[in-house]
C-alpha positions as CSV (number, residue, x, y, z in Angstrom):
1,X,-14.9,55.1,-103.0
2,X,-14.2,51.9,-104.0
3,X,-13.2,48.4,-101.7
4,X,-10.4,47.0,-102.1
5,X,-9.7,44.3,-103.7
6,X,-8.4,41.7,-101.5
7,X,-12.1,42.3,-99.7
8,X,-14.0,41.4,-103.1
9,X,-11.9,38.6,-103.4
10,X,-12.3,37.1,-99.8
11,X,-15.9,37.8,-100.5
12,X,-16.2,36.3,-104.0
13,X,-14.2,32.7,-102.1
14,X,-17.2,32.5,-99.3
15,X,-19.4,32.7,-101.5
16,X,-17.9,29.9,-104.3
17,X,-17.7,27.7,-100.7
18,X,-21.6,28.8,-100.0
19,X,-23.0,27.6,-103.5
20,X,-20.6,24.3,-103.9
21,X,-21.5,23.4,-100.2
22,X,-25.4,23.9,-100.8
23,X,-24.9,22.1,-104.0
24,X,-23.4,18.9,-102.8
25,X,-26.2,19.3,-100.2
26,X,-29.0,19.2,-103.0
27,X,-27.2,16.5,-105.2
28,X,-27.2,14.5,-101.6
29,X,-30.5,14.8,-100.8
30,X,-31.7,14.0,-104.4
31,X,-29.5,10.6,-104.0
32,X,-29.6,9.2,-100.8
33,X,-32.8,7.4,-101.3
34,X,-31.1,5.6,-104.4
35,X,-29.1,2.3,-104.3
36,X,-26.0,3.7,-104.9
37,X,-26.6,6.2,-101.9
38,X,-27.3,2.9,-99.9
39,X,-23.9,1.0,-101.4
40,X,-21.8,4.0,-100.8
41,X,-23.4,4.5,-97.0
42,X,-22.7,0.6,-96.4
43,X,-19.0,0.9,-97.9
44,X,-18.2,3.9,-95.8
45,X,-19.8,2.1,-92.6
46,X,-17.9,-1.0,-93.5
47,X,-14.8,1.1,-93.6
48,X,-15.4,2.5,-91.0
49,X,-16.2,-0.2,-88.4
50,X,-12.2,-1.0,-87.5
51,X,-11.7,2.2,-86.3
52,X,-14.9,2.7,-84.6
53,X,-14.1,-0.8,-82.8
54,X,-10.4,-0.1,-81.9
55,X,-12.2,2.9,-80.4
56,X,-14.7,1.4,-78.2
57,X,-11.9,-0.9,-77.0
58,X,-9.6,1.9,-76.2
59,X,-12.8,4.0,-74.4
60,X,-12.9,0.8,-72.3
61,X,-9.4,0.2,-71.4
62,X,-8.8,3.4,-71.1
63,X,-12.4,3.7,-68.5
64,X,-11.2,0.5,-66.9
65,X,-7.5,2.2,-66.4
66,X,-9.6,5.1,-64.4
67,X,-11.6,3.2,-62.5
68,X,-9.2,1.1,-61.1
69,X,-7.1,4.1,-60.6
70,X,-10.0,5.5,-58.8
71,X,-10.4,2.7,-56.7
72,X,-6.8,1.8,-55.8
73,X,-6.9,5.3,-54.4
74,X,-9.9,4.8,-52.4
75,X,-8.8,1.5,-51.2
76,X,-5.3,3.6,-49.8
77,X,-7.5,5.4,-48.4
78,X,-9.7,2.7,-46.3
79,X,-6.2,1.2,-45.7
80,X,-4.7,4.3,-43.9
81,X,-8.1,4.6,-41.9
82,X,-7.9,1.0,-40.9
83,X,-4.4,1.2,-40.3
84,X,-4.6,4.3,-37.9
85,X,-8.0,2.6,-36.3
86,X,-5.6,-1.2,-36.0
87,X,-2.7,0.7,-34.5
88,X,-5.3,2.9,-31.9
89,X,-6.9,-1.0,-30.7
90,X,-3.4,-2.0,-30.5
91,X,-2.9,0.9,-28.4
92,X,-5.6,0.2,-26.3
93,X,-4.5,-3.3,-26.2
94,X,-1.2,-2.6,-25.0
95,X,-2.7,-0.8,-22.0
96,X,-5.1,-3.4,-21.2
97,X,-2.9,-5.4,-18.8
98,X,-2.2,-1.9,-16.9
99,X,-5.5,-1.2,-16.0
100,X,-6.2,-4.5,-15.5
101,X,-3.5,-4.9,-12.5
102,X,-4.4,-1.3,-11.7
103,X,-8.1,-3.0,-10.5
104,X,-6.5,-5.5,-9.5
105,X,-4.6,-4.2,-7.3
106,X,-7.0,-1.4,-6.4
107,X,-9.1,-4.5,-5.1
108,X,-6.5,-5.8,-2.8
109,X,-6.1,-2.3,-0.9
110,X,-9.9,-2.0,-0.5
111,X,-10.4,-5.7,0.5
112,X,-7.2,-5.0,3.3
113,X,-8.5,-1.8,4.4
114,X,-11.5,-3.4,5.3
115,X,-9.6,-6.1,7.3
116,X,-6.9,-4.0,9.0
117,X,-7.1,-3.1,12.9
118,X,-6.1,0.3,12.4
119,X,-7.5,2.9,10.4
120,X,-6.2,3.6,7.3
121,X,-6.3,5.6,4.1
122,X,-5.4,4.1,0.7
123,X,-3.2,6.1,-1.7
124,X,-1.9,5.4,-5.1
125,X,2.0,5.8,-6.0
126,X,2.4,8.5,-8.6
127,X,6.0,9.3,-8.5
128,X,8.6,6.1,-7.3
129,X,12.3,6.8,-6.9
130,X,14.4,4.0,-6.5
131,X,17.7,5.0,-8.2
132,X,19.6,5.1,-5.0
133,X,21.3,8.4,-6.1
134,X,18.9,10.7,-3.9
135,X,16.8,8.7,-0.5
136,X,14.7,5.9,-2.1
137,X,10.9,7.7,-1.7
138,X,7.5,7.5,-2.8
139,X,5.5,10.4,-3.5
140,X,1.7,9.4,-2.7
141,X,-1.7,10.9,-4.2
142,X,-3.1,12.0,-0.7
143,X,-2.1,14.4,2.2
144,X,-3.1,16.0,4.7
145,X,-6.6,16.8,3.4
146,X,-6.9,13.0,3.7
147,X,-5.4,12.6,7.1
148,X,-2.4,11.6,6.6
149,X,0.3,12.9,8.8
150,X,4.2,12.6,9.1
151,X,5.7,9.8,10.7
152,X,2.7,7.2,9.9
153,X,3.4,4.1,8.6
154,X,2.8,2.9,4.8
155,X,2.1,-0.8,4.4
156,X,1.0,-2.8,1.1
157,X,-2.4,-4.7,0.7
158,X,-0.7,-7.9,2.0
159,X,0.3,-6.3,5.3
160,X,3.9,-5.6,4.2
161,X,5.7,-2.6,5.3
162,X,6.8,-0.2,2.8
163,X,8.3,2.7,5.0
164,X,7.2,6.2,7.0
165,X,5.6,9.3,5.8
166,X,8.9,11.9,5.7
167,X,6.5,14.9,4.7
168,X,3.0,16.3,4.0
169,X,1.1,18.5,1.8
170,X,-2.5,19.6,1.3
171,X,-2.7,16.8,-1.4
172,X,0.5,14.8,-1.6
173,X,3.0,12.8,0.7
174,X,6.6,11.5,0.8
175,X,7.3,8.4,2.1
176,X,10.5,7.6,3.2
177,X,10.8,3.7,2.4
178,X,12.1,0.9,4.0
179,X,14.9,-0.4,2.2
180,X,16.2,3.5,2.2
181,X,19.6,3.7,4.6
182,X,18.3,6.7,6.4
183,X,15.6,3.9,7.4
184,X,16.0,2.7,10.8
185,X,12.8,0.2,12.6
186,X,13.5,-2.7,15.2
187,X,12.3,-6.3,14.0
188,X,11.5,-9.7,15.3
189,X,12.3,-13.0,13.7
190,X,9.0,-14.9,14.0
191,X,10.3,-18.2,15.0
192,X,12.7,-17.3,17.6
193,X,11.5,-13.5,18.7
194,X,14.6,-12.7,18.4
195,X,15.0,-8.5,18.3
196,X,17.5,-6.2,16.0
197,X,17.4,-2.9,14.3
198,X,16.9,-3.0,10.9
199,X,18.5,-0.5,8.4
200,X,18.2,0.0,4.6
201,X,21.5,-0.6,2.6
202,X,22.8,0.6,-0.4
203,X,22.0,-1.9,-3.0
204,X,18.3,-1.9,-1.0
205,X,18.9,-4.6,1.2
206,X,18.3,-4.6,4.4
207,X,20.5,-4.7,7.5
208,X,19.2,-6.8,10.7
209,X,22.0,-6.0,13.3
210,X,22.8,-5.7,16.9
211,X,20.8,-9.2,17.4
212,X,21.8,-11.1,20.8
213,X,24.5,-13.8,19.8
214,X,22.5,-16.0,21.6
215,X,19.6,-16.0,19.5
216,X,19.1,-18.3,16.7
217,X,18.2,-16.5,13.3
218,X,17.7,-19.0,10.5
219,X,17.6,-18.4,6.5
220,X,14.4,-18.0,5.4
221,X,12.5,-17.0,8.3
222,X,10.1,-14.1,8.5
223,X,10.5,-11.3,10.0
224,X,8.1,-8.6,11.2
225,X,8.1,-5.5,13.1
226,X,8.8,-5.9,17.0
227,X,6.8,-2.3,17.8
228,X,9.3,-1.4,20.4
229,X,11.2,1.6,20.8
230,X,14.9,1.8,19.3
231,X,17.5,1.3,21.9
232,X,18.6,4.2,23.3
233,X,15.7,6.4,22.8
234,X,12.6,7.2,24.6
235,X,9.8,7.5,22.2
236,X,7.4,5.0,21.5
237,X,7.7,3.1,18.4
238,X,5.6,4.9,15.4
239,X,5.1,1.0,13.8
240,X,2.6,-1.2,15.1
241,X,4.0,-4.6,15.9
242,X,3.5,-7.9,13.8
243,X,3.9,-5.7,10.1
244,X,6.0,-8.1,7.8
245,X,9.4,-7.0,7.2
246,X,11.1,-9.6,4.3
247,X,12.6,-13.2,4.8
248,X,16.0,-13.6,6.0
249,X,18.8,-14.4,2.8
250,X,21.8,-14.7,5.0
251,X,22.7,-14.9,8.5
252,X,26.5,-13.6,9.8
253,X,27.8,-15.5,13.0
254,X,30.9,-14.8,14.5
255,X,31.1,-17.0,17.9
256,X,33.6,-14.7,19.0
257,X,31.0,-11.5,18.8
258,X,28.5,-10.9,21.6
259,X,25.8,-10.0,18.7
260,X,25.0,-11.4,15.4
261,X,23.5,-9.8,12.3
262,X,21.6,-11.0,8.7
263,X,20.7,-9.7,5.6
264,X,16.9,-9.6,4.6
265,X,15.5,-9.4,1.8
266,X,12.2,-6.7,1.9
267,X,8.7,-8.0,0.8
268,X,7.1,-5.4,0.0
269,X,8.5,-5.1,-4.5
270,X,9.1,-1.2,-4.3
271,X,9.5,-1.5,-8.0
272,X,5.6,-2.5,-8.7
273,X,3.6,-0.8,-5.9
274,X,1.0,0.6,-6.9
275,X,-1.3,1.6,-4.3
276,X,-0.5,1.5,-0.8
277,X,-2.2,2.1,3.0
278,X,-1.5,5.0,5.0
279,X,-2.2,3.8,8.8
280,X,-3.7,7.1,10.3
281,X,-4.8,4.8,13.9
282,X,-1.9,4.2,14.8
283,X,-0.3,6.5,17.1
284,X,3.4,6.1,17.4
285,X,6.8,8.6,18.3
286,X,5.1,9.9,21.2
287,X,7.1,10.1,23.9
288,X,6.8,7.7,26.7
289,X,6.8,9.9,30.1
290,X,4.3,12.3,28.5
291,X,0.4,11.6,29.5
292,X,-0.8,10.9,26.3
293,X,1.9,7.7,26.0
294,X,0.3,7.0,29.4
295,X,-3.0,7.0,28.2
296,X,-3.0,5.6,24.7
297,X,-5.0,2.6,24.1
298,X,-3.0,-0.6,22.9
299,X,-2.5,-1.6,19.0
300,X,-5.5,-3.6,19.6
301,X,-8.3,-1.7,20.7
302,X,-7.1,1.4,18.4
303,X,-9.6,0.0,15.8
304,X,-12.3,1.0,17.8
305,X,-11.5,4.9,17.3
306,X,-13.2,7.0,14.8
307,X,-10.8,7.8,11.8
308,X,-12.1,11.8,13.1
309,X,-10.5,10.7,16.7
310,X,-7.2,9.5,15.9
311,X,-6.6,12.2,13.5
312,X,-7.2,15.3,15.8
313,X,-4.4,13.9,18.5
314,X,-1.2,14.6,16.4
315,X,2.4,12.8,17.7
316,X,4.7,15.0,19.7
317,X,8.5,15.4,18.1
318,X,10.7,12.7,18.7
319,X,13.7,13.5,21.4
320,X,16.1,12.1,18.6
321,X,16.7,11.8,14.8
322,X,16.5,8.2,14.9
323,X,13.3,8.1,17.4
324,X,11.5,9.0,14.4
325,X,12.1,5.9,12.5
């Protein structure tokens, strides 16, 4: 059967192409070694060499473009990594002054535990209220694991009074501070010993009242902690005497009055504590008709008990709200 034709025709075209192709080929190789080969090969070259030029340039710009694309992106990225790693030491930096008060300071508290006639265990402030809507407290990083019990006194590393352990865990206390209104302790003025009760106010004052109207209190003066009793009670005062109070801002006197009163201004700065003492030697609220008032050594030789000693012997309830103060 025979093909069809559009098949011999499509064959009879490939293989026209085939014979003019080889010829050219044969008529090539027969010339190129003539001069006209040469001329024609140096014309087309010549022709030629714009183009190839234009495209070397653009191959370069064009590799120059992706470089520098290439490296702007690696430069964003060195930039991002050094900005993350600037912002991080800035971070750092930023914390610097913290820690470095928190040494500081960490310093002062061992350096006055060391010094202080009573035994004593140093805590850090971890949570600080001082808004004045709810009592004005200090919850402190050691309890009664540490021996620390209710009703001891807090001080600061310069010997300042800071308030009264209101309650104990395992591994936390509250301290009731001074410049709190349910605070309540009986002061001295330093220059003339003149004695008062001492109350926090609202706007964290404090109150010195109930002082003898013939006593002088003068501005400025210090004032400490007497380390008697509250009037009218009979426990035995749970601060040990000569503690620093604050310095006297204003004195009221009524010559009429039988008693005078001032404001004071606390030293211990509530708002920048940061580690305190807990005074475990001390033994205070106990009252005074029971044997172990009778038998308590004085403020002064208390230092000579073990820490293990004057923790075991804990202080007897007050007979009053306020004897606990």
């Amino acid at each position: 059967m025979n093909a069809p034709r559009p098949v011999k025709r499509r064959a009879r075209r490939q293989w026209t192409a085939f014979g003019i192709l080889f010829a050219i080929s044969v008529v090539l190789m027969g010339t190129s070694g003539t001069s006209a080969a040469s001329d024609v090969e140096s014309g087309f070259n010549y022709a030629m060499q714009p183009p190839v030029i234009w495209l070397n340039q653009t191959a370069d710009t064009l590799g120059s473009y992706w470089s520098a694309f290439t490296q702007i992106d690696r430069l964003r990225t060195e930039n991002d990594q050094l900005r993350q790693e600037n912002e991080k030491l800035q971070e750092e930096l930023a914390r610097m002054p913290a820690i470095s008060q928190l040494n500081i300071d960490w310093t002062k508290i061992s350096e006055a535990q060391q010094s202080l006639a009573y035994a004593s265990t140093p805590a850090r402030v971890i949570i600080r209220d001082l808004s004045g809507v709810r009592a004005r407290t200090f919850i402190l990083d050691k309890g009664s694991d540490d021996g620390v019990e209710v009703n001891q006194v807090v001080i600061t590393a310069g010997g300042a009074l800071v308030g009264m352990v209101q309650s104990v865990g395992g591994t936390v206390s509250q301290v009731l501070l001074l410049n709190d209104p349910a605070s309540v302790v009986v002061g001295k003025e330093v220059q003339s010993s003149a004695i008062g009760t001492i109350r926090g106010q609202v706007g964290g004052i404090l109150l010195m009242a109930d002082v003898d109207a013939s006593q002088t209190l003068d501005k400025g003066a210090e004032v400490v902690t007497a380390g008697e009793s509250i009037p009218g009670t009979d426990a035995r005062s749970p601060y040990p005497p000569a503690l620093l109070i604050g310095q006297i801002e204003s004195v009221s006197n009524d010559p009429n009055a039988v008693v005078k009163s001032c404001y004071i201004s606390p030293a211990a700065d509530f708002a920048n504590i940061n580690y305190v003492l807990v005074i475990t030697g001390y033994k205070g609220g106990i009252p005074l008709g029971t044997p172990a008032a009778r038998g308590s050594q004085a403020p002064g030789s208390s230092a000579s008990q073990s820490p293990t000693s004057s923790q075991t012997s804990k202080p007897g309830p007050p007979a009053s709200p306020s004897a606990s103060r």
